[in-house]
C-alpha positions as CSV (number, residue, x, y, z in Angstrom):
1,X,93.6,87.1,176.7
2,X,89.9,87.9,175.9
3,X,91.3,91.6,174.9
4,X,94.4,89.9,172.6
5,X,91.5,88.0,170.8
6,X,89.8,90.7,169.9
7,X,92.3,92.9,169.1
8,X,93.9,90.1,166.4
9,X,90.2,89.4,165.4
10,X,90.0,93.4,164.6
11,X,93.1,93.5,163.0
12,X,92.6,90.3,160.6
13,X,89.1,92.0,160.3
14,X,90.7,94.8,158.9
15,X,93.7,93.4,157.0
16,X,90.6,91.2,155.2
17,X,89.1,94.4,154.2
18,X,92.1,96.4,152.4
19,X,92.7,92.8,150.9
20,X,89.3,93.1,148.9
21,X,89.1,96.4,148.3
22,X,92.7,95.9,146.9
23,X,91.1,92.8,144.9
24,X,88.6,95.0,143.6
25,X,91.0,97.7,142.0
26,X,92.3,95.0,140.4
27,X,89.4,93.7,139.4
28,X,87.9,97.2,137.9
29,X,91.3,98.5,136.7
30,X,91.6,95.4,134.8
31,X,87.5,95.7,133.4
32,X,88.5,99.6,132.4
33,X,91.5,98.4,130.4
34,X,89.9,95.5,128.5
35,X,87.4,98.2,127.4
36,X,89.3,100.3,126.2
37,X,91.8,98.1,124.4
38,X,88.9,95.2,123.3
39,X,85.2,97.6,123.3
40,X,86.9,101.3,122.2
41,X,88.1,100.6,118.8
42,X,85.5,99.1,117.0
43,X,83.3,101.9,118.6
44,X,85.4,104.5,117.3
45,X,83.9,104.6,114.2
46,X,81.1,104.4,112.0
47,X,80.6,102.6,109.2
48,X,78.7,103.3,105.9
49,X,78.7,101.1,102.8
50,X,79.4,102.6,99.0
51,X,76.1,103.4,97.3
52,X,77.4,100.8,94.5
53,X,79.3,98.0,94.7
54,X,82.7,98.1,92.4
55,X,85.3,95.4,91.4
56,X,88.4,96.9,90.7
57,X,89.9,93.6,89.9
58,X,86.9,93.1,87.2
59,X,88.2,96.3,85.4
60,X,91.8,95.9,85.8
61,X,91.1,92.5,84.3
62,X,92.1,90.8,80.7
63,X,89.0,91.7,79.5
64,X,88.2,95.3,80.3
65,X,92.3,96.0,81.1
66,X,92.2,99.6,82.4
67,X,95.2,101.3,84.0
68,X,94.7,103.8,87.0
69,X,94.8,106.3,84.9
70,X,91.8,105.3,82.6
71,X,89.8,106.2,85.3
72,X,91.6,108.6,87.7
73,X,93.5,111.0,84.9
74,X,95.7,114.0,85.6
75,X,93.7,117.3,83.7
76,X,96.0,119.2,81.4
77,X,97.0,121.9,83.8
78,X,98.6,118.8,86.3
79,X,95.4,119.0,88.7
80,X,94.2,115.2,89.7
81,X,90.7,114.8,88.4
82,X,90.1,111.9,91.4
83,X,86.9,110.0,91.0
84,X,85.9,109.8,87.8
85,X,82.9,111.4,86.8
86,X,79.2,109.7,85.5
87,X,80.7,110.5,81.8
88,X,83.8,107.9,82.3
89,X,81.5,105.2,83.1
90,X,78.7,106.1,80.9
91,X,81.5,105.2,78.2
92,X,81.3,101.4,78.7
93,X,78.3,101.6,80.9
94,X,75.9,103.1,78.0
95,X,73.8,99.7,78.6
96,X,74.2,97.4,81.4
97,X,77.4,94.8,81.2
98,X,76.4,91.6,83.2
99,X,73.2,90.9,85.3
100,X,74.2,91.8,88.5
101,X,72.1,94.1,90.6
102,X,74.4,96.7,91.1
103,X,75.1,97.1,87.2
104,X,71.3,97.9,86.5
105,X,71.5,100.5,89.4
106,X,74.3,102.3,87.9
107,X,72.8,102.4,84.2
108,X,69.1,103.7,85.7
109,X,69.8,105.8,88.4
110,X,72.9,107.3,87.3
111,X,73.9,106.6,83.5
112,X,70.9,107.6,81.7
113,X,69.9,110.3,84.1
114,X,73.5,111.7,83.6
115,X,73.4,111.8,88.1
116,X,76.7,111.2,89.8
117,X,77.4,108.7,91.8
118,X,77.7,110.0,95.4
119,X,80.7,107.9,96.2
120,X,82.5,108.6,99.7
121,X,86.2,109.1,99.4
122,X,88.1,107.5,101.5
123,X,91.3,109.8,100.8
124,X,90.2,113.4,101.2
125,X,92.5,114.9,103.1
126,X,91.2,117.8,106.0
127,X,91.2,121.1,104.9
128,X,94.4,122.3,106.3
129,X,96.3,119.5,104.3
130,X,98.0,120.1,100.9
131,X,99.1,117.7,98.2
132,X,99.8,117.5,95.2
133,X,99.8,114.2,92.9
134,X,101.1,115.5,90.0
135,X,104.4,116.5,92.6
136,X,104.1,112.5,94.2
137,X,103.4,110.5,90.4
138,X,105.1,112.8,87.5
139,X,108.0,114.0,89.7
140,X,108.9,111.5,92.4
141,X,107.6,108.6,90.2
142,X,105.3,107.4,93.1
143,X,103.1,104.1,92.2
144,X,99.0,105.0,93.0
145,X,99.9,101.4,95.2
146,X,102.0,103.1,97.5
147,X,99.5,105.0,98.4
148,X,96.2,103.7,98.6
149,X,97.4,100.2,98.6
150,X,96.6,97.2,96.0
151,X,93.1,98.8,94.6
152,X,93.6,97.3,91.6
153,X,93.6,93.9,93.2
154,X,90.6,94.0,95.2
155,X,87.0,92.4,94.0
156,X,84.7,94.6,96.3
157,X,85.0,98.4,98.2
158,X,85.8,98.4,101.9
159,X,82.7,99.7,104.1
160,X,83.8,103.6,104.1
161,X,84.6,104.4,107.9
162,X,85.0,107.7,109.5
163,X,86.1,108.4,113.2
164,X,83.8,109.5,115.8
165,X,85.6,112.3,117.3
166,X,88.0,113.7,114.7
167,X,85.3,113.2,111.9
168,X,88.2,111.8,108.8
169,X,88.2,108.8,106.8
170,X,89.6,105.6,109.0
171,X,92.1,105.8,105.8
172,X,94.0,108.8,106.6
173,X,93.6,108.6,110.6
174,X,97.0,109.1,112.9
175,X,98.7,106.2,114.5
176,X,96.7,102.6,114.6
177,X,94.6,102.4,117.9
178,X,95.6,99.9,120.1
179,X,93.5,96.3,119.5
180,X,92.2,97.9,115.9
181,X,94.8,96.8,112.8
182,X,95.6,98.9,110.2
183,X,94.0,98.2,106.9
184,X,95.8,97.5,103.9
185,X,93.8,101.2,102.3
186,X,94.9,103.0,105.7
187,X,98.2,104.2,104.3
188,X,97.5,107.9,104.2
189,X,98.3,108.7,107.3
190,X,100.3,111.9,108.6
191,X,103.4,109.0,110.0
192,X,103.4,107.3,106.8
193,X,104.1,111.0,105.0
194,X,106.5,112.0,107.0
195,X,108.4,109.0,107.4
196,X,108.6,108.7,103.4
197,X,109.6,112.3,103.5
198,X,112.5,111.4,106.1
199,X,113.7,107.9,103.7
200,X,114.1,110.3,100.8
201,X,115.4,113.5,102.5
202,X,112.4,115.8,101.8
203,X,112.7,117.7,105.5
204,X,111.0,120.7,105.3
205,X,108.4,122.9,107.4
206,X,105.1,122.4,108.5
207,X,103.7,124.9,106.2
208,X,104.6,123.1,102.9
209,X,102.3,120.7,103.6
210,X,99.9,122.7,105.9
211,X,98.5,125.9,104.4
């Protein structure tokens, strides 16, 4: 009898053993996967803020009523000129308009000294990537919205965020990472390309886009 005892002791022993350490899988397995789904994302990338801050909506607006293309021209030969350069703004901006900070900054430390402004671009695609915007806007009659979204709308610039490991702009990344939403900007994305491409019946190789 005394041997039967301890034998069942052993084995319940034993059975409450693989019971925790099966508890405590669970237990880690679920901590890894809350990290990575809740901890990852955000940690994925860094985050810089423009060296200015700039209201689309302001310029867009009644008063100043600017088109894209005011400000982000084709050249004659069909090249995009893309951010405009310190001689655009120094057009309205020969003296500062308004009182705000930011306005002051622009006329002194880059108007009058004729200095750039080093904005990041959230667009630029790698290296290896090809486009052309004459090709998307003058031929396929593409609105600048499709792409980068509703600029023209917006009252502030988004922090400019790049990923960790790949080193791009959040705004051109691959497919949304799981518990991180895409933003309104992040429509330049390799699936968003080709599925437009698809929807209109522009199949074609790799290397037309990749040189």
């Amino acid at each position: 009898m005394n041997d039967r005892l301890r034998r069942f002791k052993g084995l319940l022993a034993l059975g409450i053993r693989r019971q925790k350490g099966r508890v405590l899988f669970l237990v880690g397995l679920l901590a890894v996967l809350w990290a990575g789904w809740v901890l990852f994302p955000p940690l994925m990338y860094s985050s810089t803020e423009q060296p200015l801050k700039f209201s689309h909506l302001v310029h867009q607006g009644k008063d100043a009523a600017l088109t894209c293309n005011d400000c982000h021209p084709f050249r004659p030969d069909g090249s995009f000129a893309g951010i405009p350069s310190i001689k655009v703004c120094a057009d309205c901006h020969g003296e500062a308009i308004g009182t705000t900070p930011d306005e002051k900054r622009l006329v002194e430390e880059y108007v009058t000294p004729g200095k750039e402004v080093p904005w990041l671009v959230y667009s630029r695609q790698p290296m290896n990537a090809y486009f052309s915007h004459v090709q998307h806007v003058k031929t396929a009659k593409i609105a600048c919205e499709e792409c980068h979204g509703d600029h023209g709308g917006s009252d502030e610039l988004p922090p400019f965020q790049v990923n960790r490991i790949s080193g791009y702009s959040r705004a051109i990344g691959g497919a949304s990472t799981a518990g991180k939403a895409i933003l309104p900007t992040e429509l330049m994305r390799m699936d968003t390309c080709a599925e437009c491409h698809e929807k209109n019946g522009r199949r074609s190789s790799c290397l037309e886009c990749h040189k």
